[in-house]
C-alpha positions as CSV (number, residue, x, y, z in Angstrom):
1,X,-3.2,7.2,24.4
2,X,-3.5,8.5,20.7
3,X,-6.1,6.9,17.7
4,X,-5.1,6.2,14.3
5,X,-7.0,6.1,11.0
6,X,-4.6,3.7,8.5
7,X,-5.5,4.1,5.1
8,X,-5.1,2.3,2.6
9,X,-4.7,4.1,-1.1
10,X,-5.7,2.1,-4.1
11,X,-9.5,1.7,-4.5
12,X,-9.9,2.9,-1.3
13,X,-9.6,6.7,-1.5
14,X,-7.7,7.0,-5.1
15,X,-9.4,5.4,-8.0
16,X,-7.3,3.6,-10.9
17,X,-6.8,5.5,-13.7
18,X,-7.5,9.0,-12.1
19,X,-4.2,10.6,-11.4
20,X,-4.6,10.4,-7.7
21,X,-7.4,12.3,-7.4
22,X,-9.1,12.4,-3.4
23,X,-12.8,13.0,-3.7
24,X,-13.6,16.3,-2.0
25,X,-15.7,14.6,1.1
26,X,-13.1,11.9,1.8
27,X,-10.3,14.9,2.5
28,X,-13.0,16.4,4.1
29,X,-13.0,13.9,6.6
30,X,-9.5,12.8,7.0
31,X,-8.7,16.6,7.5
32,X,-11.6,16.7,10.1
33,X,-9.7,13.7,11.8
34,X,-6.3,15.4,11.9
35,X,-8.6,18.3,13.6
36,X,-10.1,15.9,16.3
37,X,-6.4,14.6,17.6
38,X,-6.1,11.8,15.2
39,X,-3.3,10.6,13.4
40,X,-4.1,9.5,10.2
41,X,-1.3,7.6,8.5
42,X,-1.4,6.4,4.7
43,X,-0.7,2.3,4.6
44,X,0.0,1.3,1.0
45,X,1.8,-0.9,-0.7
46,X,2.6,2.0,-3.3
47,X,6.2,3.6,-3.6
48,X,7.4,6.9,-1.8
49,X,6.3,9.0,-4.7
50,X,3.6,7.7,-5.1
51,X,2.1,8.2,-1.4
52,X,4.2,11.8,-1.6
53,X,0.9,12.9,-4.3
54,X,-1.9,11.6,-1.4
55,X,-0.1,13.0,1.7
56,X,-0.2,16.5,0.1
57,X,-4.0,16.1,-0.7
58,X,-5.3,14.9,2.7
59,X,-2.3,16.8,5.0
60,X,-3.8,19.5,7.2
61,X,-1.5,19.6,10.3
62,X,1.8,17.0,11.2
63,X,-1.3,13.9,12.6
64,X,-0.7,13.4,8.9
65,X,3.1,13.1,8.4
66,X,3.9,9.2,9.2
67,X,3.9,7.1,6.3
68,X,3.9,3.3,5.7
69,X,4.8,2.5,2.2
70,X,6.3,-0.4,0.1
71,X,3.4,-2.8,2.0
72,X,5.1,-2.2,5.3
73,X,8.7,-2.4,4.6
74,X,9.4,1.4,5.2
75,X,8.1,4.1,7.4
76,X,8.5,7.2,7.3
77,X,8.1,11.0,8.6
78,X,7.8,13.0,5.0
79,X,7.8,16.3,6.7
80,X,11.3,15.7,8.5
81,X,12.6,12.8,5.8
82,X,13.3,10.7,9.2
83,X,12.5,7.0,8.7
84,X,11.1,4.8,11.7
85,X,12.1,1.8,9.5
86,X,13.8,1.5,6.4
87,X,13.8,-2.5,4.9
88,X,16.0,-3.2,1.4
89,X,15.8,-6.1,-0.4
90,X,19.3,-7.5,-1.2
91,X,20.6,-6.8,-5.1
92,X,21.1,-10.5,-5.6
93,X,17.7,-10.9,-5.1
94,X,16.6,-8.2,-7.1
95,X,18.8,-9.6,-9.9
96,X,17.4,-13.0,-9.2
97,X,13.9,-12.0,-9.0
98,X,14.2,-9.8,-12.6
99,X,15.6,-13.3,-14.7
100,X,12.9,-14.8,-13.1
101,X,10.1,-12.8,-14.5
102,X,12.0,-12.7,-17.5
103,X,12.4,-16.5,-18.2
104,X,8.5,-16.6,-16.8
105,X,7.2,-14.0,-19.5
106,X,6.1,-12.0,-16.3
107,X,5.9,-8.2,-15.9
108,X,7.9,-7.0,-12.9
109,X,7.8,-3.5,-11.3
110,X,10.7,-1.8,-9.2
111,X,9.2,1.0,-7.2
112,X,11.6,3.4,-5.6
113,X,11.7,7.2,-5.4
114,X,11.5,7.9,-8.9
115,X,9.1,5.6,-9.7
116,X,10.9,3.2,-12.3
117,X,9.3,0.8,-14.2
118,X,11.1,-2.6,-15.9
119,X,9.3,-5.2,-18.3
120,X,9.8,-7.9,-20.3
121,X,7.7,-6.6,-23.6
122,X,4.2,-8.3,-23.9
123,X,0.4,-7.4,-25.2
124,X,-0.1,-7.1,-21.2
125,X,2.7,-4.5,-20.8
126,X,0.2,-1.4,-21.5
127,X,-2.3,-2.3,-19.0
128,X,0.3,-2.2,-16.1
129,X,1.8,1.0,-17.2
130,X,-2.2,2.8,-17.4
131,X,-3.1,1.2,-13.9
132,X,0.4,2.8,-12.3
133,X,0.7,6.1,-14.8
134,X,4.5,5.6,-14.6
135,X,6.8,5.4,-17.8
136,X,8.4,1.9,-18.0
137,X,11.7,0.8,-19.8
138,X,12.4,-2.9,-21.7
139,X,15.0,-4.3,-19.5
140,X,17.1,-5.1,-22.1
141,X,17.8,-1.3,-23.0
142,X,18.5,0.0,-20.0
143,X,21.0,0.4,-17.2
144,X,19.7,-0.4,-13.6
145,X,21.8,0.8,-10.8
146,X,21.5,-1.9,-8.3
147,X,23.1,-0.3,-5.4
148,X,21.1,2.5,-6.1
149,X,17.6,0.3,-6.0
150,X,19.2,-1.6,-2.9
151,X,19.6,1.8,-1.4
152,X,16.3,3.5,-1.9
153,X,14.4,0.4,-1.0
154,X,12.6,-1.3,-4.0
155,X,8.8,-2.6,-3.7
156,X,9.1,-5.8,-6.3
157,X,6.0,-7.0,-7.6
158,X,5.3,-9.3,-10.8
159,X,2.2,-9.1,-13.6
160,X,1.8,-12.4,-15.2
161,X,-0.3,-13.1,-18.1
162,X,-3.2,-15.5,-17.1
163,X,-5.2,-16.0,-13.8
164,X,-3.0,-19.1,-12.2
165,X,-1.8,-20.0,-8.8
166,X,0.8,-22.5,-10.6
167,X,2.8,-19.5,-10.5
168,X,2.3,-18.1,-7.7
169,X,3.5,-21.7,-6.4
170,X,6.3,-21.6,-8.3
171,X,7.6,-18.2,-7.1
172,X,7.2,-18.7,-3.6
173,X,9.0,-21.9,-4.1
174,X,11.9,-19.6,-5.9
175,X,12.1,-17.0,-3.4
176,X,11.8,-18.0,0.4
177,X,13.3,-15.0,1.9
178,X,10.5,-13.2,0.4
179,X,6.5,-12.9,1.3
180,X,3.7,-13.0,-1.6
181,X,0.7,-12.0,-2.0
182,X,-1.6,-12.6,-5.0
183,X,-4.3,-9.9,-5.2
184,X,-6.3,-7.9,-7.2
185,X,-7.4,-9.9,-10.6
186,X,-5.8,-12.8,-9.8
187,X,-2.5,-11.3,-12.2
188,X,-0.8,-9.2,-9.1
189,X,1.7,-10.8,-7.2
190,X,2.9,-8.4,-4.3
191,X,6.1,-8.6,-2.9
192,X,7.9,-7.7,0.5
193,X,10.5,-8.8,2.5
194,X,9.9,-11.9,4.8
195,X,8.6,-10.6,7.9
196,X,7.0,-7.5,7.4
197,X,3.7,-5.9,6.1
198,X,1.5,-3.7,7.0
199,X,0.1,-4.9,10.5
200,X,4.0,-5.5,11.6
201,X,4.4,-1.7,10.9
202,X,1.4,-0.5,12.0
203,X,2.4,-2.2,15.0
204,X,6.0,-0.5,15.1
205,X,4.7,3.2,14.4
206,X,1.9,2.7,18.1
207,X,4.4,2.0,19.8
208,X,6.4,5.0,19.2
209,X,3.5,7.5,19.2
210,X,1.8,5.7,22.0
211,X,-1.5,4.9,19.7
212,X,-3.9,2.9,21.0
213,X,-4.8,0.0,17.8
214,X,-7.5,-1.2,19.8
215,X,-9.3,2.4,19.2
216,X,-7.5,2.7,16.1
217,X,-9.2,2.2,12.7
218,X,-7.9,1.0,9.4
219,X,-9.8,1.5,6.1
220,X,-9.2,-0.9,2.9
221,X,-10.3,-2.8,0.1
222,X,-7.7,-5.9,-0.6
223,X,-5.7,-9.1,0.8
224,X,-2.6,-6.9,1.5
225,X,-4.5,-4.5,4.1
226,X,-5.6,-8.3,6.2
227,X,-2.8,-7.9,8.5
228,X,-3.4,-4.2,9.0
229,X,-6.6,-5.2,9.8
230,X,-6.1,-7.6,12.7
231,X,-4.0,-5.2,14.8
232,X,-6.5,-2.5,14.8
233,X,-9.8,-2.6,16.7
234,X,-12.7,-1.0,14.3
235,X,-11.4,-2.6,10.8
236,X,-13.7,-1.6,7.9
237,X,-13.6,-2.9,4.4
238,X,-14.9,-1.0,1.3
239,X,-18.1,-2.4,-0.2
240,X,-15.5,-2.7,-3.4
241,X,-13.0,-4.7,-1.1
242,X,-12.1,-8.8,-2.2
243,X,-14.5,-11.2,-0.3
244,X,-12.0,-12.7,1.7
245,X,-11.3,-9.0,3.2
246,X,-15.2,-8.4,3.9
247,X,-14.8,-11.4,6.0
248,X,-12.3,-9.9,8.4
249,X,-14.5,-7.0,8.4
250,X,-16.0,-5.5,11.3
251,X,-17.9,-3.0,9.1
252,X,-18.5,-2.5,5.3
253,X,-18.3,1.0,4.6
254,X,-19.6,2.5,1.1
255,X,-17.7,1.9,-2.4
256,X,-14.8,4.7,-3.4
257,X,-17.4,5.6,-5.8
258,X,-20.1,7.1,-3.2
259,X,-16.9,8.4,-0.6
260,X,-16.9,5.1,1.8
261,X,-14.4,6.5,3.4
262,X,-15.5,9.5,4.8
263,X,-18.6,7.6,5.3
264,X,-17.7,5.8,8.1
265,X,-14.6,8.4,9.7
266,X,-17.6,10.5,10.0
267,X,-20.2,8.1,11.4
268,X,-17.3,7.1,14.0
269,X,-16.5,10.9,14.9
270,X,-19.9,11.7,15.3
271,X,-20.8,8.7,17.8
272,X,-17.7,9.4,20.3
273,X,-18.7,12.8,20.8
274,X,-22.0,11.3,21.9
275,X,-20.6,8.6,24.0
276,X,-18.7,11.8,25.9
C-alpha cells in the first residue's frame, strides 16, 4: 500500500503575510518525499487558487497532484482538472448566510476560483484582506453571480469583531445544514458543508490510491486539521499549533519559523530506511 504526507498550509508551511512563500528546507523535504514513493497531498481549508500558488512550489513529480481544498469539501487532481469530489453549498444558503453577517456586522469571505472577497465595511475589514492578500468588494456595490459561486464551489467563512462564542452559538443555531468551526483568534468561524472535512476526505482520496492512513502522516497547526489527524497514524502538530491540537498530537514538530515541517518528514524518512 502507498503513504501519504497531508499538509496543511496556513502557519504550517506558508506564513501569514508572506505571499505564499515555502521556506527552501520545507520543499526540500516534501520534494524528497515525492522522490521516496510518497504522495504528498495539500489539506487546506484555503480556495483552489490559493492551493494552485503551494502545489507549484512543493510539486516535483504527479505524488503531488491530489488536492483537498475548501476544508474537505473538494478534491481534486490539478494536473488533469479531474475532481474526486466536488461539494457546493446551495445559493439560498449562500444568500442566507451573506444577510446574516450583514445584519451581525460580520465579515464574510466567498472563496472560489478567483478568489472573491465580500464585506460588510468595518475598522476590522483591512486586517482580513492583509491576512488573505485578496482584493475584497462592499456587498452593496457589487453583483454576485450566485449560480456561478454555487457552481465553482464557495468556502464561506465569517470574521466578527470581538472574541465571543455567543456568536458562534448563534450561527450554528442559524445554519444546521452547515459545520463550524471557530479557530484561530477566536474571530474565524470556518465553514463547510455538514458532513465533510478534512479527515472525511482524506479518507475518500486512500481509498482510491490505496494509501495506507495508518502509515500516513498529516502535518498542522489548528482545530480544522483535528479530524485529519485522527484518520492518519503519525499526526504531528507544529510547536505554533492551538493547544487543543497539541493534545491530539502524537509529535510536536518545530515552529514554521525554524522549518517544523521538514523537521520531522526528514526525521521520519531517515528512521524507515533504518528499520529496512
Amino acid at each position: 500500500m502507498n503513504k501519504a504526507i497531508f499538509i496543511d498550509l496556513d502557519q504550517t508551511i506558508i506564513k501569514l503575510h508572506k505571499n505564499f512563500e515555502v521556506s527552501v528546507l520545507d520543499k526540500n523535504a516534501l520534494k524528497k518525499a515525492q522522490r521516496e514513493g510518497w504522495y504528498v497531498i495539500i489539506t487546506t481549508g484555503r480556495s483552489k487558487k490559493d492551493a494552485e500558488k503551494v502545489w507549484k512550489k512543493i510539486k516535483y513529480n504527479e505524488k503531488a497532484n491530489f488536492i483537498i481544498y475548501s476544508a474537505g469539501m473538494n478534491i481534486e487532481n490539478f494536473e488533469t482538472g479531474e475532481y474526486i469530489q466536488r461539494e457546493i453549498f446551495d445559493k439560498e444558503v449562500i444568500e442566507r448566510y451573506i444577510v446574516f453577517a450583514i445584519e451581525n456586522r460580520a465579515v464574510i469571505k466567498l472563496s472560489n476560483q478567483k478568489g472573491i472577497f465580500i464585506y460588510r465595511k468595518s475598522p476590522f475589514s483591512w486586517m482580513v484582506e492583509k491576512l488573505f492578500d485578496i482584493r475584497s468588494y462592499k456587498y452593496d456595490e457589487m453583483n454576485i453571480d450566485f449560480s456561478d459561486l454555487s457552481k465553482v464551489g464557495v468556502g464561506l467563512s465569517i470574521f466578527f469583531p470581538s472574541k465571543t462564542t455567543k456568536f458562534f452559538e448563534k450561527v450554528k443555531k442559524e445554519f444546521p445544514e452547515i459545520d463550524f468551526l471557530l479557530i484561530g483568534s477566536k474571530r474565524y468561524l470556518e465553514a463547510v458543508k455538514s458532513g465533510y472535512n478534512k479527515g472525511t476526505a482524506a479518507q475518500k482520496l486512500a481509498e482510491l490510491l490505496d494509501i495506507d492512513l495508518k502509515k500516513s502522516i498529516a502535518i498542522g497547526d489548528s482545530m480544522n486539521d483535528l479530524t485529519l489527524f485522527k484518520v492518519v497514524g503519525y499526526p504531528v502538530a507544529m510547536k505554533n499549533a492551538v493547544k487543543h491540537l497539541k493534545l491530539h498530537s502524537k509529535y510536536i514538530t518545530k515552529s514554521i519559523y525554524k522549518s517544523g515541517v521538514s523537521e520531522f518528514i526528514n526525521h521520519h524518512l531517515d528512521n524507515e530506511k533504518r528499520k529496512k
